[in-house]
C-alpha positions as a printed Julia matrix, in Angstrom:
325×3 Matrix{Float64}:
   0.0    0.0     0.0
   2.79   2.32    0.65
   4.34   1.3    -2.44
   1.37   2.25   -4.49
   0.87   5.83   -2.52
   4.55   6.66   -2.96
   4.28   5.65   -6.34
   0.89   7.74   -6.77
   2.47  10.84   -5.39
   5.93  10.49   -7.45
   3.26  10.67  -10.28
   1.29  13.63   -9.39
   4.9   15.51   -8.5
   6.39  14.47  -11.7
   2.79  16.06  -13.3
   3.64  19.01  -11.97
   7.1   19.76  -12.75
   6.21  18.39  -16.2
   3.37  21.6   -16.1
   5.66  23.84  -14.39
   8.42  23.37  -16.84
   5.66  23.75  -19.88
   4.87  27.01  -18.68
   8.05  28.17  -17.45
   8.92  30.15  -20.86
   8.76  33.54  -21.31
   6.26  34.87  -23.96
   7.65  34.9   -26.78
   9.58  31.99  -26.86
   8.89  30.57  -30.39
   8.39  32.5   -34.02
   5.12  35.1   -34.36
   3.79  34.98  -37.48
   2.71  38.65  -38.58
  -0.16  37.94  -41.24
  -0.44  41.11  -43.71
  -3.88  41.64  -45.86
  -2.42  43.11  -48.81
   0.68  42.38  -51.12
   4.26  42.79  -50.37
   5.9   46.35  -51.2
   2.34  48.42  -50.59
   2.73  50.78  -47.88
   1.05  48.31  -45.12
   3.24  45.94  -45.83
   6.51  48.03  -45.9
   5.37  49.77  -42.58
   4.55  46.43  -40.91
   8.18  45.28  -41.61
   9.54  48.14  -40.77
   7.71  47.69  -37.15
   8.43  43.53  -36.96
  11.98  44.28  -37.69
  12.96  46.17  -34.72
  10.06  44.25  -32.59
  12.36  40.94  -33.36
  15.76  42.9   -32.42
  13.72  43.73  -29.03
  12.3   40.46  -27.94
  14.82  37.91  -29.54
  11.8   36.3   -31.37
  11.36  35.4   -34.81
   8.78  37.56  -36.45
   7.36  36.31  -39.67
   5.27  38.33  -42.47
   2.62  36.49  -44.04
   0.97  38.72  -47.17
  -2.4   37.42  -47.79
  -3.62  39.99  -49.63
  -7.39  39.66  -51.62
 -11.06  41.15  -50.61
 -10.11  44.53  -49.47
  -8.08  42.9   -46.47
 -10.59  40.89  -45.37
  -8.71  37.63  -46.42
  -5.68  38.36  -43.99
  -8.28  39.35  -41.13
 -10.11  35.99  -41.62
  -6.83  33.99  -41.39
  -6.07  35.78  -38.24
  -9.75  34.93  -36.54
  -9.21  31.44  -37.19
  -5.32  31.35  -35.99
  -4.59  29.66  -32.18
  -4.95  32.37  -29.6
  -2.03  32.05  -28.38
  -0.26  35.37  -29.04
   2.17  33.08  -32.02
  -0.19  34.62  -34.79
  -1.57  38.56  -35.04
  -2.25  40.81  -37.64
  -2.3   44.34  -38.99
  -5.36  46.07  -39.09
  -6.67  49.37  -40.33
  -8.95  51.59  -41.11
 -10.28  49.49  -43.96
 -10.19  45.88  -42.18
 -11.72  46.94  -38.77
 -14.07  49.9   -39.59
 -15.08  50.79  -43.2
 -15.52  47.54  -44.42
 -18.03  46.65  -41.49
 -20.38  48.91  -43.43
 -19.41  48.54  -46.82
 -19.84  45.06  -47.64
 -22.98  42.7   -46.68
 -21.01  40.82  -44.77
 -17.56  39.48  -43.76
 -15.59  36.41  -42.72
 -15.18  37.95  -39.24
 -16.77  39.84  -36.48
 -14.58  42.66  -35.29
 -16.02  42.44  -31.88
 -16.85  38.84  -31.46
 -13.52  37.29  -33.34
 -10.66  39.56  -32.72
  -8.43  41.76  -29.72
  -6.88  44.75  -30.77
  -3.39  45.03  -29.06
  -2.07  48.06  -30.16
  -2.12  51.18  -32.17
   1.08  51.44  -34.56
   0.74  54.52  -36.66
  -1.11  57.17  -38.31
  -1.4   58.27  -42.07
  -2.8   61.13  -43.69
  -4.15  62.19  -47.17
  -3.21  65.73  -48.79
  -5.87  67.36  -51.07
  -4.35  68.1   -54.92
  -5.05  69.2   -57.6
  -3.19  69.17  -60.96
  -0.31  72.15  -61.43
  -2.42  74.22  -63.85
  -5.89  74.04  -61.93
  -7.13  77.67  -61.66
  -8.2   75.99  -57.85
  -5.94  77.75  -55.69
  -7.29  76.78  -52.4
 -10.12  74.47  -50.37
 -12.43  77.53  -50.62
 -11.62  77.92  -54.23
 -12.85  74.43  -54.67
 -15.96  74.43  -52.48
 -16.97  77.5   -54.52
 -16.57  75.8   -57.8
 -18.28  72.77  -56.75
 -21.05  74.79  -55.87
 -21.25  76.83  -58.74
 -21.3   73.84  -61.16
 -23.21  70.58  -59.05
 -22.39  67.76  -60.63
 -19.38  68.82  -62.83
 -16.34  68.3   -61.17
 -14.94  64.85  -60.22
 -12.67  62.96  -58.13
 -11.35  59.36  -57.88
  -9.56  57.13  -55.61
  -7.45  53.64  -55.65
 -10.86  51.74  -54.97
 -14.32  52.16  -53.04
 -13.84  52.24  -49.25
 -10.19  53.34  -49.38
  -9.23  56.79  -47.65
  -9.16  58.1   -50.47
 -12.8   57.52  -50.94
 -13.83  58.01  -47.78
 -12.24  61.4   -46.91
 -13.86  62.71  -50.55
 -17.55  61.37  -49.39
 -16.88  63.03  -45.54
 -15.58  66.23  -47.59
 -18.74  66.18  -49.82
 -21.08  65.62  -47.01
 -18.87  68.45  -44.79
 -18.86  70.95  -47.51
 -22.21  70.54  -48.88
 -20.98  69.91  -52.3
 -22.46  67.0   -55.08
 -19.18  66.05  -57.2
 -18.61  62.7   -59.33
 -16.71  59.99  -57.64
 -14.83  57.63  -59.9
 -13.07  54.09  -58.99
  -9.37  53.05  -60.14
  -8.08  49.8   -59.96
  -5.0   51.76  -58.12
  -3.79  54.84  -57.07
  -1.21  55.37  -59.9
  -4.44  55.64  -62.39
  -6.23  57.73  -60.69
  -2.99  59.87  -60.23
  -2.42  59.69  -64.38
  -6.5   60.75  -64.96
  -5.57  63.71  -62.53
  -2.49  64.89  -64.68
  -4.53  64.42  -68.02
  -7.37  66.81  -66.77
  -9.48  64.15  -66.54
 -10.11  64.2   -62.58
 -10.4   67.82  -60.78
  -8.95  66.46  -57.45
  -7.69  63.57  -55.75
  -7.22  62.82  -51.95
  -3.63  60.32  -51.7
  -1.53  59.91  -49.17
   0.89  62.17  -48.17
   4.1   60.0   -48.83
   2.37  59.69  -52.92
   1.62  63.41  -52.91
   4.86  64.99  -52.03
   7.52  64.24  -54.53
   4.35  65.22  -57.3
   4.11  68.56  -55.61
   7.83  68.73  -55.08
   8.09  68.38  -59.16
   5.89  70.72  -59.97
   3.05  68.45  -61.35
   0.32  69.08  -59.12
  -0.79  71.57  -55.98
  -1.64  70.27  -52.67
  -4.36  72.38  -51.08
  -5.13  70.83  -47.85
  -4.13  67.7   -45.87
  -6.6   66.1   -43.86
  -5.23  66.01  -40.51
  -6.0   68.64  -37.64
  -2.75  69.62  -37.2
   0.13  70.83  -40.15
   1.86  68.15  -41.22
   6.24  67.8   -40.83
   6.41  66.22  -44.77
   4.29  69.45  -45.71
   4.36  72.16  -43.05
   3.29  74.91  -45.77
   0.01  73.29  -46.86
  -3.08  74.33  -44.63
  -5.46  71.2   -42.92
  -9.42  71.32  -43.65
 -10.1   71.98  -40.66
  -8.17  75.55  -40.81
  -9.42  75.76  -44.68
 -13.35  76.26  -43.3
 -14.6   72.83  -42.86
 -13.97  72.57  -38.95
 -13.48  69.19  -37.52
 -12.39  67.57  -40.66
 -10.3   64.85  -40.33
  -9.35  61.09  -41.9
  -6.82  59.2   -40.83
  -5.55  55.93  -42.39
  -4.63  54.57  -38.87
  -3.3   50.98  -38.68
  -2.96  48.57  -35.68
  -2.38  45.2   -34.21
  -4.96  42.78  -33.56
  -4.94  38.95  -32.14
  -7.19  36.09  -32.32
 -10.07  36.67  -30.0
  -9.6   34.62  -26.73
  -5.68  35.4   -26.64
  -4.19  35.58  -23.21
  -4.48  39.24  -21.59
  -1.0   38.83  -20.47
   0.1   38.13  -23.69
  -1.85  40.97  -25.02
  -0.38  43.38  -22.63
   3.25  42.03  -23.12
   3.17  42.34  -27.17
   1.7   46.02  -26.35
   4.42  47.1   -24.38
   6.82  45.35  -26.28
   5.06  47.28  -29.6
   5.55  50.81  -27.78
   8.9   50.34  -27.24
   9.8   49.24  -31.1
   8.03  52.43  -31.73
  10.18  54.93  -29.91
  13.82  53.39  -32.01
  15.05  56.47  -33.85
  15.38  53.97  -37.24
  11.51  53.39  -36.57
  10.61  57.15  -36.53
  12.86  57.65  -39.19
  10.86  55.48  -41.2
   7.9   55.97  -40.55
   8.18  59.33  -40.83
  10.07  59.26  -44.85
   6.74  57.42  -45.19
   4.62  60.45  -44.21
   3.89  58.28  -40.92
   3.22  59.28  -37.05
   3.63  56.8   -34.63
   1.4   55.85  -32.13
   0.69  54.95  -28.48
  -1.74  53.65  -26.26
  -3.19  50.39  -24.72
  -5.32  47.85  -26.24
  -8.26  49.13  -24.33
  -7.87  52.92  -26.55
  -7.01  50.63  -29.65
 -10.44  49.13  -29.31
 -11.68  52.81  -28.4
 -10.73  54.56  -31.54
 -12.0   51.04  -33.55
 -15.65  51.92  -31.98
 -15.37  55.39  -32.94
 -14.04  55.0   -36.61
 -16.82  52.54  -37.35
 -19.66  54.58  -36.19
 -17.84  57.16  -38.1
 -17.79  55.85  -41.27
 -21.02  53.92  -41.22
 -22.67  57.57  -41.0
 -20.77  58.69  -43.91
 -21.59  55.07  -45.63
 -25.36  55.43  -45.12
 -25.76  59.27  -45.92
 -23.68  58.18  -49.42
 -25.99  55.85  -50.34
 -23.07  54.02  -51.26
 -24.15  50.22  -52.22
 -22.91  47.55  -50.45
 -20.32  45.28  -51.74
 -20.1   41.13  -51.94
């Protein structure tokens, strides 16, 4: 009888060294896959690597990209829902992925809410307002008054529906009480082409596209859509300042998790996110790419995710723009 008790108890303490030492390492302690919805060389993907790069020198971990681009990003976030939640696979999300697209199409391969944990806030982009080099538009005011004069007439496109680029032209429509043309490209350098032929009047693209055209002479920037002057173009004026008060779009993008992943992990990948951010090469970068970096917990992550949708779903709606597949 002793025999079998010392036996039992050599098997429960074995159990639990056995546990112990399963647990014992330090999060992370194996590669993190990084998925990416959209192709390699875009600016998502270049400002994710630039991010994973220093986030491996910090932690000693492996961090592997994963492009899966297709369906407006919703192909990546899908791969993410369905990934272990075990910290070992996250994503980048934005804008597009965890706001707009929650309104725009009928329906997705994930629930925001119900599949997914935002863990941080990396970054935010902005769009400047142009307009080609030999538009007699001079200013915002010059093009609100045009618009005005002439409903109907005057035009603008974007790299696809639901992109900033779109979005910031329907909230500046809706803002300055203006009915212009939208027009879809199948990518921004189209759109950018139609607007140097004189066959667009104005485009909104980001900031990092828009300065070496202004730089060369090709078109004017009239506004950027931030609240604040931008560093990449401290001369150009912000809608807000141009008349249309409160005007803003920014094509944020974060970090989000499988839903169900560990809050310790959560808060570790967080802090470990906030301190890639701060690396001079990381602000460097981000900022050549028209970038600011961000900061913040995964509870004001989720916070500025609630806001953007409700955002955007009122500017969806009051469109009447039609709901995609």
């Amino acid at each position: 009888m002793r025999t079998t008790l010392f036996r039992g108890l050599s098997a429960l303490a074995l159990g639990a060294v056995l546990s112990a030492t399963a647990t014992a390492g330090a999060y992370p302690d194996k590669p993190i896959t990084f998925v990416v919805p959209s192709a390699a060389g875009g600016s998502p993907d270049v400002l994710s690597r630039l991010i994973t790069t220093q986030l491996a020198r910090d932690t000693g971990a492996t961090v592997v990209v994963e492009n899966r681009p297709g369906a407006a990003g919703n192909i990546g976030i899908a791969l993410v829902k369905r990934a272990a939640p075990d910290g070992y696979t996250v994503g980048y999300g934005n804008i597009n992925t965890l706001a707009v697209n929650r309104s725009l199409f009928k329906r997705l391969p994930y629930d925001v809410d119900q599949d997914l944990t935002p863990v941080a806030h990396l970054f935010d982009l902005y769009n400047a307002l142009i307009v080609p080099a030999d538009s007699p538009i001079k200013s915002v005011q010059d093009l609100i008054d045009r618009a005005r004069k002439e409903p109907g007439r005057l035009s603008y496109g974007a790299s696809g529906v639901g992109t900033t680029g779109h979005m910031g032209g329907e909230l500046f429509k809706s803002m300055a009480k203006v009915n212009v043309m939208f027009i879809p490209y199948n990518g921004g350098p189209a759109a950018i082409q139609d607007l140097l032929g004189g066959r667009l009047d104005y485009l909104f693209v980001n900031t990092s596209e828009a300065t070496p055209l202004v730089k060369s002479g090709k078109v004017r920037a009239i506004g950027v859509s931030s609240l604040k002057r931008l560093a990449l173009m401290p001369d150009v004026p912000t809608l807000d300042e141009a008349g249309l008060k409160g005007y803003e779009t920014v094509a944020w993008g974060g970090v989000v998790a499988p839903k169900g992943t560990p809050a310790d992990v959560v808060a570790t990948l967080n802090a470990a996110i906030q301190k890639a951010l701060q690396a001079p090469e990381v602000r460097t970068g981000l900022a050549t790419l028209g970038a600011e970096p961000a900061t913040g917990s995964p509870a004001e992550f989720k916070q500025l995710i609630d806001r953007e949708t409700a955002k955007w779903q009122q500017i969806i709606d009051a469109a009447g723009i039609e709901k995609l597949d």
